[in-house]
Structures are given as C-alpha cells and as structure tokens.
PAFI-403888 format. One record per residue: y negated, z, x of N, C-alpha, C in turn; residue in three letters. Coordinates in steps of 0.1 Angstrom, whole numbers, padded with zeros to 4 digits, always signed. Example, Ala and Ser with C-alpha at 12.3 -4.5 7.8 and 13.67 -1.06 7.14 Angstrom:
REM PAFI-403888
+0057+0078+0132+0045+0078+0123+0033+0078+0132ala/+0022+0071+0128+0011+0071+0137+0000+0079+0129ser/
This chain:
REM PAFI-403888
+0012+0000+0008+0000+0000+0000-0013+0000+0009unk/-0025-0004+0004-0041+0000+0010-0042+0008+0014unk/-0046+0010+0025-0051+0025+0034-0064+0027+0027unk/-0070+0019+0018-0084+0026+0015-0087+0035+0006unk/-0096+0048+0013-0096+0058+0005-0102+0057-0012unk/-0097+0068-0019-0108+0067-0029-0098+0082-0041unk/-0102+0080-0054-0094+0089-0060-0084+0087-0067unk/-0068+0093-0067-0062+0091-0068-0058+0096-0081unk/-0054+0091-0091-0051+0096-0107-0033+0094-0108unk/-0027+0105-0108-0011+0107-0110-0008+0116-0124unk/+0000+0108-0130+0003+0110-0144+0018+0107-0143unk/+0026+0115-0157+0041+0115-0155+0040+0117-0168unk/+0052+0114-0177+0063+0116-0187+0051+0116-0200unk/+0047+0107-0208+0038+0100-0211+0043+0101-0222unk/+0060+0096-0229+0073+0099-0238+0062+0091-0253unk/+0054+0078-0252+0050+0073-0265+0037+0085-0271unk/+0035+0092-0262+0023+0097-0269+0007+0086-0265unk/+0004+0081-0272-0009+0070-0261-0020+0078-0269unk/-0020+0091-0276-0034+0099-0279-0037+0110-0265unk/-0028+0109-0256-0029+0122-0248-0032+0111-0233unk/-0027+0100-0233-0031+0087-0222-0040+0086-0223unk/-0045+0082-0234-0058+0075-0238-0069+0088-0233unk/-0066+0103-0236-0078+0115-0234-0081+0112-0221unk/-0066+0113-0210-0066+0117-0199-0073+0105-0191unk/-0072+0093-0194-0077+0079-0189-0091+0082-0187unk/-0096+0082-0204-0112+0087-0207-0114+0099-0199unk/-0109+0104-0195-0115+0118-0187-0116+0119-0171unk/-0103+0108-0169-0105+0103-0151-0112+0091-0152unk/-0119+0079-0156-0118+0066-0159-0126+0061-0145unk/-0132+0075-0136-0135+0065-0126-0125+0072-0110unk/-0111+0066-0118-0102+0067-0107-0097+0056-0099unk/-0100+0054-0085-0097+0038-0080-0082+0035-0078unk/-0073+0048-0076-0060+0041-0081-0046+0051-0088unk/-0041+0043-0095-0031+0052-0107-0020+0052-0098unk/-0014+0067-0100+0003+0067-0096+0011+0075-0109unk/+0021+0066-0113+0031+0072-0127+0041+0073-0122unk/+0049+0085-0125+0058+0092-0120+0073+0089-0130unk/+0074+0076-0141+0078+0082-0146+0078+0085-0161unk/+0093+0078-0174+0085+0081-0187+0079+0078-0193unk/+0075+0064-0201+0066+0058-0209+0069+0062-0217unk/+0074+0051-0228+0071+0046-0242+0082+0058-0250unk/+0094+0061-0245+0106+0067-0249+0102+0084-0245unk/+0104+0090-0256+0109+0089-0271+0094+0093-0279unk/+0085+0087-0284+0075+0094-0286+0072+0082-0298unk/+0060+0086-0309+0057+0077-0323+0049+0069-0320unk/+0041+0066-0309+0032+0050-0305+0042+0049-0293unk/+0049+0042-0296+0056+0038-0284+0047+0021-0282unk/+0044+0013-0285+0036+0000-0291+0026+0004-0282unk/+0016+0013-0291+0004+0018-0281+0003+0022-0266unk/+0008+0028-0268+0017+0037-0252+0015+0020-0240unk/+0024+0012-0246+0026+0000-0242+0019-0005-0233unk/+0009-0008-0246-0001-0016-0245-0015-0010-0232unk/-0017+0001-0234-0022+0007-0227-0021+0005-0212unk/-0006+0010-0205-0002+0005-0196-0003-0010-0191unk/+0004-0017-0202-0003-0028-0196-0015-0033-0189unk/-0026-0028-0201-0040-0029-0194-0048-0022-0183unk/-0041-0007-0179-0041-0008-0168-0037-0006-0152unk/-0023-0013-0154-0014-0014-0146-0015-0005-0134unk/-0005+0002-0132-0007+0015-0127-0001+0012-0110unk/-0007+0014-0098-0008+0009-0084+0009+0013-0082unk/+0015+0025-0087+0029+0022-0081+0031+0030-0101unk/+0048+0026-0103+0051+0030-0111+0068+0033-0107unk/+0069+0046-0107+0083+0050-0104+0093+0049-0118unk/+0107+0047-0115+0114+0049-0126+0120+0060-0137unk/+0117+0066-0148+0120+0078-0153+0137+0074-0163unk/+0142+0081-0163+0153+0081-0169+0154+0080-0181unk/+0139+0078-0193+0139+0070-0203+0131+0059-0201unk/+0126+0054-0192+0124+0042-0184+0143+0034-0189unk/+0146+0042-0182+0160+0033-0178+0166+0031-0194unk/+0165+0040-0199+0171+0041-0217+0168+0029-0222unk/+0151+0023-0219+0145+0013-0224+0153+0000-0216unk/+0153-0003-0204+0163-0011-0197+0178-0017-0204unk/+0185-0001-0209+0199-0002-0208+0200+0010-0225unk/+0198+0001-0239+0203+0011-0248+0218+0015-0250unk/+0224+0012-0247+0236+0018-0243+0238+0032-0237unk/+0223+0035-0231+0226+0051-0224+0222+0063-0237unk/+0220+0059-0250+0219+0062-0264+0227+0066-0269unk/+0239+0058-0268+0252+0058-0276+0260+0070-0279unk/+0261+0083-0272+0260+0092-0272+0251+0109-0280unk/+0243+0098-0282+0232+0107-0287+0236+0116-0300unk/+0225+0125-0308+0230+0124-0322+0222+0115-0327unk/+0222+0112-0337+0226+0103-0347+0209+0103-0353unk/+0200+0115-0354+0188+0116-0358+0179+0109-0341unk/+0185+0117-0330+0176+0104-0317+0181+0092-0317unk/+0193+0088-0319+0190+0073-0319+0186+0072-0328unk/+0186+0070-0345+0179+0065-0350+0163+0064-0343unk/+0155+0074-0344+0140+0073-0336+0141+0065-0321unk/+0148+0063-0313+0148+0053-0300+0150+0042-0310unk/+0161+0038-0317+0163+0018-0319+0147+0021-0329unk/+0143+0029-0338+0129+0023-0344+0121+0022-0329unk/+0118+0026-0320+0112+0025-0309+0114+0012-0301unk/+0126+0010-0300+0132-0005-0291+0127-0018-0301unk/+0124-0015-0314+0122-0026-0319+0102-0027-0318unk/+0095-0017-0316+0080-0018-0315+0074-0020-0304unk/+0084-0019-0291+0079-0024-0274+0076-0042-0276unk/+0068-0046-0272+0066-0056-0267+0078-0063-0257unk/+0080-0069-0253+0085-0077-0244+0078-0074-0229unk/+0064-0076-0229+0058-0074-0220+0060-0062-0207unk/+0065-0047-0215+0064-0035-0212+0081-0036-0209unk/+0090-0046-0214+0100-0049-0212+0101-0049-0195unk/+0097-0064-0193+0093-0072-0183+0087-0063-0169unk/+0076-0055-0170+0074-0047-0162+0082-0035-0160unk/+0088-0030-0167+0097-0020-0166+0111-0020-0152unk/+0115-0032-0155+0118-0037-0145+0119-0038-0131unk/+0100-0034-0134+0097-0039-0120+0092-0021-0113unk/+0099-0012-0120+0094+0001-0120+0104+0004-0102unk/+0099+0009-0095+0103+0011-0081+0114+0024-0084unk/+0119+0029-0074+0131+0041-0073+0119+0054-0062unk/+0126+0061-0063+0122+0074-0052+0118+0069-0036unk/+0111+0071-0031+0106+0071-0015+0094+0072-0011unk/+0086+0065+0001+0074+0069+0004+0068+0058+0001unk/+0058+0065-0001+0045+0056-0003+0036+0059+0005unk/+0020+0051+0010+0008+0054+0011-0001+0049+0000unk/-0011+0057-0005-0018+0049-0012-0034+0061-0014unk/-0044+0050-0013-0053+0061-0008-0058+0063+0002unk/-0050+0062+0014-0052+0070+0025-0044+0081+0024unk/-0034+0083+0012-0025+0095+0013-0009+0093+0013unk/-0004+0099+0021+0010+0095+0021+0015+0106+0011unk/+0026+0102+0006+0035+0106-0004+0041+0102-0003unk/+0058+0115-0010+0069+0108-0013+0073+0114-0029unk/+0074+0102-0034+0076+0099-0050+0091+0099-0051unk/+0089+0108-0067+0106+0110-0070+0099+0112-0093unk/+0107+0104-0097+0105+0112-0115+0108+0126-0112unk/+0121+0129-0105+0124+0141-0109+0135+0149-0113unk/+0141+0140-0116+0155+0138-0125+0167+0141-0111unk/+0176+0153-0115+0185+0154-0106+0199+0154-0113unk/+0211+0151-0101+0224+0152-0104+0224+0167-0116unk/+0229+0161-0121+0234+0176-0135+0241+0186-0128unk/+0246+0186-0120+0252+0196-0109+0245+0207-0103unk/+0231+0199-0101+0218+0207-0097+0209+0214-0106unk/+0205+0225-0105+0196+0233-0114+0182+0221-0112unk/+0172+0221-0123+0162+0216-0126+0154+0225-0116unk/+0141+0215-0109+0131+0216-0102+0121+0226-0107unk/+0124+0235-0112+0114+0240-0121+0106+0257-0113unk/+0095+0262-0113+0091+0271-0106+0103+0285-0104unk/+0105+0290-0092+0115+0302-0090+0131+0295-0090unk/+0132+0280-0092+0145+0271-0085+0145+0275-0071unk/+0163+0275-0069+0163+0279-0053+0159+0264-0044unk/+0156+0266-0031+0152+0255-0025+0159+0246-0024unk/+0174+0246-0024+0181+0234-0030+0178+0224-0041unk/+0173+0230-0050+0168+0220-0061+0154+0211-0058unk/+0151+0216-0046+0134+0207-0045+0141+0198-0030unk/+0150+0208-0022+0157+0200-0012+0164+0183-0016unk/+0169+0189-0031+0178+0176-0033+0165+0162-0040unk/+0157+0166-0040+0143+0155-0048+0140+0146-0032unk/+0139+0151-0024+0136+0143-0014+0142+0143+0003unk/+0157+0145-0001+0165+0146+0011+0162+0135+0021unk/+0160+0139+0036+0154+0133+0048+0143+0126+0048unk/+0134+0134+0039+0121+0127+0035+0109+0136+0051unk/+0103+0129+0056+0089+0137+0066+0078+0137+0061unk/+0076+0134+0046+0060+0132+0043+0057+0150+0034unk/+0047+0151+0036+0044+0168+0036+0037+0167+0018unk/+0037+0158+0015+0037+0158+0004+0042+0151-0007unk/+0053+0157-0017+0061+0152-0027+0054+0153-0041unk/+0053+0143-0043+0053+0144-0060+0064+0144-0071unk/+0063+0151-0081+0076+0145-0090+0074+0151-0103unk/+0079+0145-0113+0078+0148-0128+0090+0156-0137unk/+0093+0147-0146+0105+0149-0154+0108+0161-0161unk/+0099+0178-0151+0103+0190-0163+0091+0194-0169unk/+0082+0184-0169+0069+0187-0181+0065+0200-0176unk/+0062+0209-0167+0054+0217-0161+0048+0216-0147unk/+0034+0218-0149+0024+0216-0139+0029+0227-0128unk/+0028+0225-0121+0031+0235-0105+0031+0228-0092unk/+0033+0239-0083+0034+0236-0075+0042+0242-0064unk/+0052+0239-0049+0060+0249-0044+0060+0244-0028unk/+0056+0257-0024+0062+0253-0008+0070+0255-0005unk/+0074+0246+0006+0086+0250+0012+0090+0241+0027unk/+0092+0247+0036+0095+0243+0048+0082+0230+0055unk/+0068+0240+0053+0060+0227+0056+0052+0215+0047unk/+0062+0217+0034+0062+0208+0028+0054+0213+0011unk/+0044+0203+0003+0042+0206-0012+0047+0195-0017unk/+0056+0201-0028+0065+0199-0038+0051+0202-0050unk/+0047+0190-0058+0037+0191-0066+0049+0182-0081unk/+0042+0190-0093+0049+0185-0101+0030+0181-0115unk/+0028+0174-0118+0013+0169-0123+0017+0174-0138unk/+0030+0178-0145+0030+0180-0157+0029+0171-0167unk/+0031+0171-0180+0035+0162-0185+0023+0155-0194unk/+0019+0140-0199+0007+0136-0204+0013+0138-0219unk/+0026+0138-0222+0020+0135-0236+0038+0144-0241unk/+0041+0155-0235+0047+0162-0243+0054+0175-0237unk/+0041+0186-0235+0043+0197-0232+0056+0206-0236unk/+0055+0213-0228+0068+0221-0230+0065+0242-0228unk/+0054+0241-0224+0047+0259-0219+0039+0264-0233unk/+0045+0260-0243+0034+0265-0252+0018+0264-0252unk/+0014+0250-0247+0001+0247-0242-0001+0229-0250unk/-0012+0225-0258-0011+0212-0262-0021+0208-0254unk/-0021+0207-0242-0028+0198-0238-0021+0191-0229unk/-0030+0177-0224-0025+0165-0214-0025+0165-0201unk/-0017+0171-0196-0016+0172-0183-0018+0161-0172unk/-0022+0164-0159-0023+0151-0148-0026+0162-0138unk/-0031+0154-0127-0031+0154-0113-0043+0140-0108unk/-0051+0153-0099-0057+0139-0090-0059+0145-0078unk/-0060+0134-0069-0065+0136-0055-0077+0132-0049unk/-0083+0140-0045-0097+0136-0040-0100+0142-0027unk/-0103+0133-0016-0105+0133-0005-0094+0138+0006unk/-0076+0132-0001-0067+0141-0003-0065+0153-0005unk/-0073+0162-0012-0071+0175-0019-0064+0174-0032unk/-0052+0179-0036-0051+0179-0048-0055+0190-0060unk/-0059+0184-0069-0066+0189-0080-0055+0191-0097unk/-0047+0202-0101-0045+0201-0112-0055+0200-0123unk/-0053+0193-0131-0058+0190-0141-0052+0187-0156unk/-0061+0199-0170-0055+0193-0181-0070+0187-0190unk/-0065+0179-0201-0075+0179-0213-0071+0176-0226unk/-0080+0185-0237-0070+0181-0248-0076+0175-0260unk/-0066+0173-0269-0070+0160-0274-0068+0158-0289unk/-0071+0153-0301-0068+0153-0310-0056+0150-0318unk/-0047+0160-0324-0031+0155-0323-0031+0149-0341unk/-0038+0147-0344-0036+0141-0358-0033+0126-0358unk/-0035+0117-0350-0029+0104-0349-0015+0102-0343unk/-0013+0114-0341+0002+0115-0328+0014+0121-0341unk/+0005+0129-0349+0016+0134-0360+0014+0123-0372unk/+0003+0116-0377+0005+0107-0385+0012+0093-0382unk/+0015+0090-0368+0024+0079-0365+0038+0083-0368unk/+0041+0095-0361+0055+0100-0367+0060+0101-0379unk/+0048+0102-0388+0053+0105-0401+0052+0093-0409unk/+0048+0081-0403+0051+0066-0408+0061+0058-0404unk/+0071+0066-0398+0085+0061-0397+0096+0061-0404unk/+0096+0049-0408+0112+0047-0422+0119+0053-0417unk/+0125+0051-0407+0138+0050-0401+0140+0066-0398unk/+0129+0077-0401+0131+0090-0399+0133+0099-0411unk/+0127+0091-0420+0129+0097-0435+0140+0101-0442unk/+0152+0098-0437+0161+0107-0438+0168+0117-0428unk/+0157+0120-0422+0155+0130-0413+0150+0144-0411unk/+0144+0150-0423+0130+0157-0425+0135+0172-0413unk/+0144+0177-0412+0148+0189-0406+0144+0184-0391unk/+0149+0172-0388+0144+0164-0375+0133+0163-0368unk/+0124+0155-0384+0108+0155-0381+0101+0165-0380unk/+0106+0176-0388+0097+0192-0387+0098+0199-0373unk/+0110+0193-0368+0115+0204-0356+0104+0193-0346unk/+0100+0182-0344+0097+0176-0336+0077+0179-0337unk/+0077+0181-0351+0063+0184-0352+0058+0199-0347unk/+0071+0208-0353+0070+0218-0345+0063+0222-0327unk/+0078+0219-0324+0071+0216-0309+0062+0209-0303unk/+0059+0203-0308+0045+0192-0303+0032+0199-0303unk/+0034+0208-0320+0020+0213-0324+0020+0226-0314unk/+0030+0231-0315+0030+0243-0308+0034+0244-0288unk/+0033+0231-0283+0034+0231-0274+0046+0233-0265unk/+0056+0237-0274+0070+0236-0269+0081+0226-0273unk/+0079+0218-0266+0086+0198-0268+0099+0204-0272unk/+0106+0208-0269+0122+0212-0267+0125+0226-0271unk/+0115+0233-0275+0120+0245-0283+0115+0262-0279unk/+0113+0271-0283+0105+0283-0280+0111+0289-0275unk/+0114+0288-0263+0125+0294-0252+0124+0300-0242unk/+0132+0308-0239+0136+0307-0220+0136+0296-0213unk/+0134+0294-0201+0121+0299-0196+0109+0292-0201unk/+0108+0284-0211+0093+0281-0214+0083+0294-0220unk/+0090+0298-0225+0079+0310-0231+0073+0321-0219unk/+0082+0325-0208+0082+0332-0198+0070+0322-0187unk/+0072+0311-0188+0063+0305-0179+0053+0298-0186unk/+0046+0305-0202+0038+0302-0210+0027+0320-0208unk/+0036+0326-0206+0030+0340-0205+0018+0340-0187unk/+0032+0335-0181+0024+0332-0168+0012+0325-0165unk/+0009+0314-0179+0000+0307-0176+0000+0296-0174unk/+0014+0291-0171+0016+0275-0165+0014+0265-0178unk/+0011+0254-0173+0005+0239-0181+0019+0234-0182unk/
C-alpha cells in the first residue's frame, strides 16, 4: 500500500446495519483511508443499503469475515435453524451483484502498510478449539490471531467489543463492532489513527430505520418470537443475548 500519511478510519462487523455506517462515515468523513475488518451485509435488515454504501466508498483494504464467506458460499447456512436461514436467503436475494463481485476480492489475514502505518490484519475468527479473543482470554487466543506475525500492531474484529491488549511487545486492538453491539451499549463503534496514535471511537445514531427495515420483512413474519428477540438485543445493546460475559464487561464500561 501508499506510505502516505494521513487518517486512518478502521471499521468491522457492520452485519447490514447501514444506519450505524452511514453515522460513523458522517462522523469520520474526512478520513483519507478506510480499513474493514470484516462482516458486511450478513445478517442484518439493509443488507441492500449496507451494499451500496460500500460500494461507494470502497474501503483501501477489506479483510474477509466469516459472514463475508456465508455470502460467497450459502451452503455454510444449511445447518442453521430454520428462523436464520429464512432471514440470510431474504438477505441473498436484496445484495446486488456488485457487493457479490467485490466480496471476492475481500483479502485473508496478514500485513499490511497503509498510512505510514504497519499492521497486521486478522477478522478475528478463530479455530472453535480456541477460546474467543475477548478481554481476560489467555494469550493463546491473541497468540493464535497472528502467529509469526513482527508487526507491533494487530488489528481484529469478529467479538463486537472495543479493547485493547498487550502482549509481548505487541497491541492487539479490536475497533468493536459498527452495526451490532453486544456490551449493553447502542452505539457504533470504530477506530481511527492519527499521526499513528490510535484513537477508540463510538457515535450514536437513530435506530428507528434499522428496526423498521426488519419489520418489513415477509419472510420473518412467521417469526414473531424471532423478531422480538432480535429487536430486543439490538435495542438494548446485547446482539446475542444479556449475558455472561457481556453484562460483566457492560458494568466495566467496555463498547
């Protein structure tokens, strides 16, 4: 990539929300280059929007997230229950082609420069064998994100909490999630770098077009126990449920 400096705007797991894109865009808008970690259109109610967005403005590196790949290959679905797939195939049918096409062209884990900053990029996503990257994981779990990596600074996504962790020299930064929190917090999370410093960052945003999309889907309407649990968490800032450890690292503070 360009050695030339400037500010750096990193965003991850995005999951079809384009009301929490769209805040965080308008709130960085004079960033000279985008890094995505990771996680568009899947599973979220503008998956269309989400899209489109991206397209327009094409993000300097875009790593692969593991509903990236869903969108690639629906067959990694087939397993699901029966209320997520239905909401993915209504989703596969409102992507464009276009977001098809670039998806594709989504890179894997390694280094990068961009900025004037070196990084090494990972979504985040580990072997199921390994505990999740998540704050108070033993160093094994941040070891396995970037094995024989030398760059002193890692980025990575995928558990929807903003943090950060040292270890052996090295920051393990995680930017949190844009468009489907999990800490009991509704706001849109990111990351930027400036003058290589990095800067956590949230902003929040109006969720009434994010819950009226959802609730204009056929294909959910015989769903309602589905839809409530999904509004639930959304409104209340727990994507996946009011839990261990989200609630413990909602008390803490974390994004």
């Amino acid at each position: 990539m360009t050695s030339k400096q400037g500010k750096i705007l990193v965003i991850s797991d995005i999951h079809g929300n384009a009301e929490g894109l769209k805040a965080v865009l308008k709130s960085e808008s004079d960033y000279d280059f985008l890094v995505f970690l990771g996680d568009s259109v899947l599973s979220g109610p503008q998956p269309k929007e989400t899209a489109e967005i991206l397209l327009d403005v094409q993000p300097d590196i875009n790593i692969m997230g593991n509903h990236d790949e869903i969108l690639l290959d629906h067959v990694l679905i087939d397993k699901w229950p029966e209320d997520w797939r239905a909401y993915n195939r209504w989703a596969f049918k409102q992507i464009p082609s276009e977001i098809i096409e670039t998806t594709k062209t989504y890179s894997f884990s390694g280094k990068y420069e961009i900025g004037g900053v070196n990084f090494f990029l990972h979504h985040g996503q580990l072997n199921r064998s390994i505990p999740a990257a998540i704050p108070y994981a033993d160093a094994s779990s941040f070891e396995a994100i970037d094995p024989g990596n030398d760059s002193e600074l890692v980025l990575f996504g995928h558990n929807h909490i903003q943090f950060t962790h040292e270890l052996n020299g090295k920051t393990y930064i995680n930017p949190g999630s844009v468009g489907q929190p999990r800490c009991g917090r509704t706001h849109a999370c990111y990351a930027v770098f400036e003058d290589g410093k990095y800067i956590p960052r949230q902003v929040s945003y109006d969720q009434r077009p994010w819950i009226s999309a959802l609730d204009k889907i056929d294909e959910l309407k015989q769903y309602p126990k589905f839809v409530s649990w999904l509004k639930e968490g959304f409104l209340s800032g727990y994507g996946i449920g009011k839990r261990e450890p989200w609630t413990r690292f909602h008390a803490e503070g974390y994004f």
